[in-house]
Structure formats: C-alpha cells, structure tokens
C-alpha positions in Angstrom: 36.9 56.6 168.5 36.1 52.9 169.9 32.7 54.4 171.2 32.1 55.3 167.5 33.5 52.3 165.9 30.9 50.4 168.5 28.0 52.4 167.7 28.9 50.9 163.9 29.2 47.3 165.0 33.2 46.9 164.7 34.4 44.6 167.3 35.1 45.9 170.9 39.6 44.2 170.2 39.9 45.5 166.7 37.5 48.7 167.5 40.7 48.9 170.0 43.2 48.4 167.2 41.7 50.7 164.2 41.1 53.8 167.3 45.1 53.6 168.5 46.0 53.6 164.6 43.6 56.5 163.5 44.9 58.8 167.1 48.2 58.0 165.3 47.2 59.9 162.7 45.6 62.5 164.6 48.5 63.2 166.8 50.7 63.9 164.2 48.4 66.4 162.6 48.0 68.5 165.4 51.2 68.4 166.7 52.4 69.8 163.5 49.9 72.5 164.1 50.6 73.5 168.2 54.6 73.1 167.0 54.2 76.2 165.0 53.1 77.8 167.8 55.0 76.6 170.4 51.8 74.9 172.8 54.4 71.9 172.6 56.5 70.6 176.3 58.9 68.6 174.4 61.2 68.1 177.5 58.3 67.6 179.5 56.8 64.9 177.2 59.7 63.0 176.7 60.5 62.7 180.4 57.1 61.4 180.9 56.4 59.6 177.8 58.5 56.2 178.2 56.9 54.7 180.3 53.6 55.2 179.6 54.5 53.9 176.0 56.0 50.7 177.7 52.2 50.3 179.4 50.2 50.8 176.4 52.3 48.4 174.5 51.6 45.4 177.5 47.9 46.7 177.6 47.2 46.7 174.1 49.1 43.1 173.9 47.0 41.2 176.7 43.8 43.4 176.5 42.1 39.6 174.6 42.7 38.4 178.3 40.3 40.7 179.2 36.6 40.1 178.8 34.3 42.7 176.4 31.8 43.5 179.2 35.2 44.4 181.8 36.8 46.6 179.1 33.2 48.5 178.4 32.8 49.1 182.1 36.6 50.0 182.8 36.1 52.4 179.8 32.9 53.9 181.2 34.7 54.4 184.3 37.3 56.0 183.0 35.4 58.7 181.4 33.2 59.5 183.7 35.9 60.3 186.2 37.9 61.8 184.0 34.9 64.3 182.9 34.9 65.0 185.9 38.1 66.5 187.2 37.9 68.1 184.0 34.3 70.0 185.7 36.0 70.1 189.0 37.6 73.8 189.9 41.6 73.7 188.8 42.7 75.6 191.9 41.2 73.3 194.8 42.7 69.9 193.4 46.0 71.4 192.4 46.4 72.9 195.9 45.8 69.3 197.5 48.5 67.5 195.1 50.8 70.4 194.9 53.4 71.4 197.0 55.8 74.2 195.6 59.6 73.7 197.3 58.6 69.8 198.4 61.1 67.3 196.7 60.1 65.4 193.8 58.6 67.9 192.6 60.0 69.6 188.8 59.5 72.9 188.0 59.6 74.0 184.5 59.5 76.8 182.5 58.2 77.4 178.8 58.2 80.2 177.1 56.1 83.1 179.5 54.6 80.0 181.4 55.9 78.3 184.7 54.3 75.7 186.1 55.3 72.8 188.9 55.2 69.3 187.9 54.4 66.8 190.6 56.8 63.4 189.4 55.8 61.3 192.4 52.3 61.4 191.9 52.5 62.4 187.7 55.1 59.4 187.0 52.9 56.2 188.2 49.2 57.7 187.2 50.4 58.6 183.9 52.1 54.9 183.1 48.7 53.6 185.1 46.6 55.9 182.2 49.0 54.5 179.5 48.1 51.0 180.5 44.4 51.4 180.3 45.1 53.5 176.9 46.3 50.2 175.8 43.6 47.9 177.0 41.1 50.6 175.6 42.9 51.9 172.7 42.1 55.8 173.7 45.7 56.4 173.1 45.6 58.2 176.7 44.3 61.6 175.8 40.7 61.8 177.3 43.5 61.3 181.0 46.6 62.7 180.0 45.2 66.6 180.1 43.5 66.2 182.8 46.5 64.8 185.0 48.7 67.7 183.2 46.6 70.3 184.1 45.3 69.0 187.6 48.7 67.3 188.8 51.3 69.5 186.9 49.8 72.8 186.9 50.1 73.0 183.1 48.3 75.6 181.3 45.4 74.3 179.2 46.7 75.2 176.0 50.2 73.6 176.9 48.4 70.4 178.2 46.3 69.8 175.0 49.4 70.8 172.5 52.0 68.3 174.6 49.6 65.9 175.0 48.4 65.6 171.4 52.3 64.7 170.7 52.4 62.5 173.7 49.2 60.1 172.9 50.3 59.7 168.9 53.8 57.6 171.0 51.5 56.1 173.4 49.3 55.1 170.3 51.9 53.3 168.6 53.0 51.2 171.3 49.7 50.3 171.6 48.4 49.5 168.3 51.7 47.4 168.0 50.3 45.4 171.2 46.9 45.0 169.5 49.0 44.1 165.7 51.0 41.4 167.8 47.7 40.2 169.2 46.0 40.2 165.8 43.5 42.6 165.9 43.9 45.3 163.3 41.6 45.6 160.3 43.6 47.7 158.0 41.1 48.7 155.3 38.9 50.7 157.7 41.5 51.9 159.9 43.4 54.1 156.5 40.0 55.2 155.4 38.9 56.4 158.9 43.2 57.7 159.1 42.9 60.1 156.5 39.3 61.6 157.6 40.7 62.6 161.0 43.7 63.8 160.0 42.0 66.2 157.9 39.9 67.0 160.9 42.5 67.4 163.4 44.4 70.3 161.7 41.1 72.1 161.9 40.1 71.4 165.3 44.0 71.8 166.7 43.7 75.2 165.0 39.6 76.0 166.5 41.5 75.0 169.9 44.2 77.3 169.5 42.1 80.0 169.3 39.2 79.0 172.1 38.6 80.5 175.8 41.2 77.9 177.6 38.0 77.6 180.4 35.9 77.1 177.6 37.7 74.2 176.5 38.1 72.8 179.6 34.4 72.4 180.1 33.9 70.9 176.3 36.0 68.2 177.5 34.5 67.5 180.8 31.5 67.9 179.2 32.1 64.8 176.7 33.8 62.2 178.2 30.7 61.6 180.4 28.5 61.0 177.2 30.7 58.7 175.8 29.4 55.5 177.7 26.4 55.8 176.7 27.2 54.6 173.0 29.2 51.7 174.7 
C-alpha cells in the first residue's frame, strides 16, 4: 500500500505507518478465510514468525534514521527482485537451495502436502525480509511467498494462506516501531482499514480458487510495477 499512499502525497514514514496498520487488517481477514480451509502452516509460521516480528519492530522504530530517497530505492529493489524469483522456474532454484536428508533441514507435513523446509538458509532471510518489512512498512508479504515457495518447497496455496497470517504479526511489530517513532495518522489509516478488509475476504477467496501457476505469475508480474509509482 505505501506505493499507493505515495501516489496520493501521504508522507514516505507515515505512508509506512498507515500501510503496516491497514495489512493488519488484511491479514486477519484472509486468514479467517484460508483457516476454513485449511491453506494455514500454523506450526510452520510460528516457528518462523518470532523473529522476523523482532526485525520489523527495530526497522519500523529506526526507519526516520533512514533517508526518503534510501527507503524508495531499497523498496524498488526489493520488488524487483522479488518479482522476479516469483518469474523464475520453481524447480531450478529449489534444487540449488535444497537438499533432502542434509541437516538443518525440517520436513513437514500438512494435510496431503509434504514439503522440506530449509532453516539455515529460511531462518536469517526471513528475519533479514522482516527487517526491511519494517523500514518499508510492506508487512513482509511481497518476500515471505516467494522465500516459502523457493526455499521451503511450500505449495503456493499453502505459502499465500500461512503467509497472509504471518505478515498481519510482522505488521504489528512494525506499526508499533513506526507508533513509538510517531508516525501513524490514524484517521486515514481506519478509513483505508475497513476498505481492505472488505477487499481481502474477496480476493483470499478469488485466490483460493485460481490456477496456483497462475497466481504465481500475477505476483511476479506486480511487484516489478510497483516502483514506478514510488
């Protein structure tokens, strides 16, 4: 949403602030909505979840020791690159990062799905995303599904249902950084709230139903496009 909230003028720190309170919102209506139908790695999430949380909540807090024009270019650059591994084939990264049998290495089961989590490399990328979630407010989602899906194997579906949970926690801590810091504007931020709330039980249940491949390219396909608004 801070591309958006640019595009309208609303500072680049509380454009941070007002984007990590409305994914707040947004989390918790789709996870209510890939709960019912089990797309939700609970175990998963909360193994991995603390300590991105911690890193969002430092990033959002000393993001206003970071100058405007840095942020817009570290936000450019993360979604570019994140669009795209998103493009890239899923098979020829995941067989360079992952190693079935090697140690540090988690395999997990949900429901008919298996899939091999790789902790060594997941653990510090995922805190390093959480971080820039923080200094960004993006709550972490335009990196979490692609590091699920690329680095953990996780089916599509599963990635974008955990992850939904997972960036509403790393959203908090975050927004909490930036309310410390003194840059929410709360007025916009419930107006804009309630709007994507609405929208999110729609497009959580659009998702649901989509071609997993399909999806994947819709994502890749937007994160690129996004810096051009900033």
């Amino acid at each position: 949403y801070v591309p958006i909230l640019l595009a309208f003028g609303v500072p680049f720190y509380q454009a941070a602030a007002i984007s990590l309170f409305i994914i707040m919102a947004l989390s918790l209506s789709a996870t209510l909505v890939y709960y019912r139908v089990r797309l939700v790695d609970w175990k998963l999430a909360l193994t991995i979840e603390p300590l991105i949380a911690i890193t969002a909540l430092i990033g959002g807090y000393y993001s206003s020791f970071i100058q405007i024009r840095g942020l817009k270019i570290l936000f450019a650059l993360v979604l570019i690159i994140s669009g795209y591994f998103m493009i890239k084939p899923i098979k020829e990264i995941q067989n360079r990062f992952i190693k079935r049998g090697k140690w540090g290495y988690w395999q997990r089961k949900f429901g008919e799905e298996e899939y091999l989590v790789n902790l060594l490399l997941g653990l510090p990328i995922t805190a390093l995303s959480g971080l820039v979630a923080g200094l960004l407010g993006t709550g972490g989602g335009v990196t979490k599904v692609p590091l699920m899906v690329l680095l953990c194997s996780i089916p599509m579906k599963i990635a974008v249902g955990t992850s939904c949970f997972m960036v509403g926690i790393t959203a908090l801590f975050g927004f909490w950084g930036h309310y410390f810091a003194g840059h929410f504007e709360l007025k916009i931020a419930l107006v804009l709230a309630l709007i994507v709330f609405a929208g999110a039980q729609l497009g959580s249940r659009i998702s649901i139903k989509i071609d997993k491949i399909l999806l994947k390219k819709i994502m890749g396909a937007y994160a690129p496009r996004s810096p051009v608004i900033i």
